[in-house]
N, C-alpha and C positions, 0 to 999 in steps of 0.2 A: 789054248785060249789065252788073250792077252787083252788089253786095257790101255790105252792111252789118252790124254788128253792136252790141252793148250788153250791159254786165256790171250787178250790182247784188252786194252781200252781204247775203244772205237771214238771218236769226234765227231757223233750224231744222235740224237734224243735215240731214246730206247725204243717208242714205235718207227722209226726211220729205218735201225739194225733190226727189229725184226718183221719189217716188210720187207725187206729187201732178203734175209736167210728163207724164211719162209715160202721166196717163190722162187724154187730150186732150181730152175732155170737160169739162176744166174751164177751155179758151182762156177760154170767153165772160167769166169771171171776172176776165182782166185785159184782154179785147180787143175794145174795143168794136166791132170792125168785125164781128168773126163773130159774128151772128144767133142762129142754134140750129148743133147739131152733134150726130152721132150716132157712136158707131163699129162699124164689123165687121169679124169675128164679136163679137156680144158678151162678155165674159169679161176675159181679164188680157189687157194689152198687150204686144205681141211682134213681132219681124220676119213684114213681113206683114200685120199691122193698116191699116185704111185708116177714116181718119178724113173724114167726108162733110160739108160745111158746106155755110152758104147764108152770105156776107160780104157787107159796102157797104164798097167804098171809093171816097171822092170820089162820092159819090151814085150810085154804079154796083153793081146787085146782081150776085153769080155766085155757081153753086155750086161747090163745090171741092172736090177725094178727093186727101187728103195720107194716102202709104203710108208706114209706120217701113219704113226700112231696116237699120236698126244699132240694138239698146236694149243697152247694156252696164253693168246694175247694178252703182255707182253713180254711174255720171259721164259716161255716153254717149247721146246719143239723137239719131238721125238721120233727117230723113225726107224727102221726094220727092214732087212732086205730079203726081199721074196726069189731071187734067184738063186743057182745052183753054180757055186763056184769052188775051185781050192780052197778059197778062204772068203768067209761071209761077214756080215754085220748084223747078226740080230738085235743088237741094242747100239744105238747110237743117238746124238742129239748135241743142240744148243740149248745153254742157260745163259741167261741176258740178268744182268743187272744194271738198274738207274745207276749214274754215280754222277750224282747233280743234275741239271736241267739237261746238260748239252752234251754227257759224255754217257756211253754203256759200256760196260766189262763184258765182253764176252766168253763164252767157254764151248769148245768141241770135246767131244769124244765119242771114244768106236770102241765098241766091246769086237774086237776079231777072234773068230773061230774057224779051223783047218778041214777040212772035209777029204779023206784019203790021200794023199800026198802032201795037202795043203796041213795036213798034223804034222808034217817034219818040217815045214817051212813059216808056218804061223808066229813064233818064234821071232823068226827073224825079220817078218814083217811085222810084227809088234815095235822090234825094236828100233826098223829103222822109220817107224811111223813115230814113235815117240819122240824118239833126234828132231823129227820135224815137227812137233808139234805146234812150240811156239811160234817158228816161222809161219807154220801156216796160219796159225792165227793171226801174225803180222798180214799177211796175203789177203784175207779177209776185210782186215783193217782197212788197208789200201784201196779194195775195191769198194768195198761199203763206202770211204770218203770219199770215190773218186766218180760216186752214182751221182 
């Protein structure tokens, strides 16, 4: 099991950044690994929501149903992955903070766990998630300002 995380400050009021993380259909925009991505039920995003991708990472495809656990307008959003892979997300999420009118900080992270093979390799997708963390918060950045 491993842990990582990454902040950025975003150039858009806090409800801006998190209506925009909140309807996960918009990963693909700052993540290259996830493919296409659907959610259900269609509508607003809520505890309960389960978001269905198809991802590569490391040239390996899967598909993947990340359920919100916790959405708490405007600074909370927690979710949990229901599928069956080498390596999972049971706990993952965004924290949003104000910082002044027009800017939010934001923070990711993904609690990763190995599931038979995915125990001798967790590791090291811990670590090369972590290397990326910041960037990827940068990536977020970008798309969030670029909605």
């Amino acid at each position: 099991m491993g842990k990582f995380s990454g902040s950025a400050v975003i150039d858009r009021p806090i409800a801006d950044v998190f209506a925009f993380l909140v309807e996960g259909t918009n990963d693909p925009k700052f993540s290259p690994r996830v493919l296409e991505i659907r959610k259900e039920p269609a509508g607003r995003s809520a505890v309960g929501t389960v978001f269905v991708s198809r991802t590569k990472d490391a040239g390996v495809s899967a598909d993947r149903r990340f359920e919100l656990t916790a959405v708490e307008a405007p600074t909370k959003i927690r979710w949990t992955e229901r599928s069956k892979n080498l390596i999972t997300v049971p706990d993952g999420g965004y924290d949003l903070e104000a910082v002044g009118d027009s800017q939010t900080k934001v923070t990711i992270f993904n609690t990763l766990v190995g599931h038979g093979f995915g125990k001798v390799i967790v590791g090291f997708a811990t670590t090369a998630a972590g290397k990326d963390a910041d960037a990827f918060a940068q990536r977020i950045k970008a798309a969030v300002e670029a909605s």
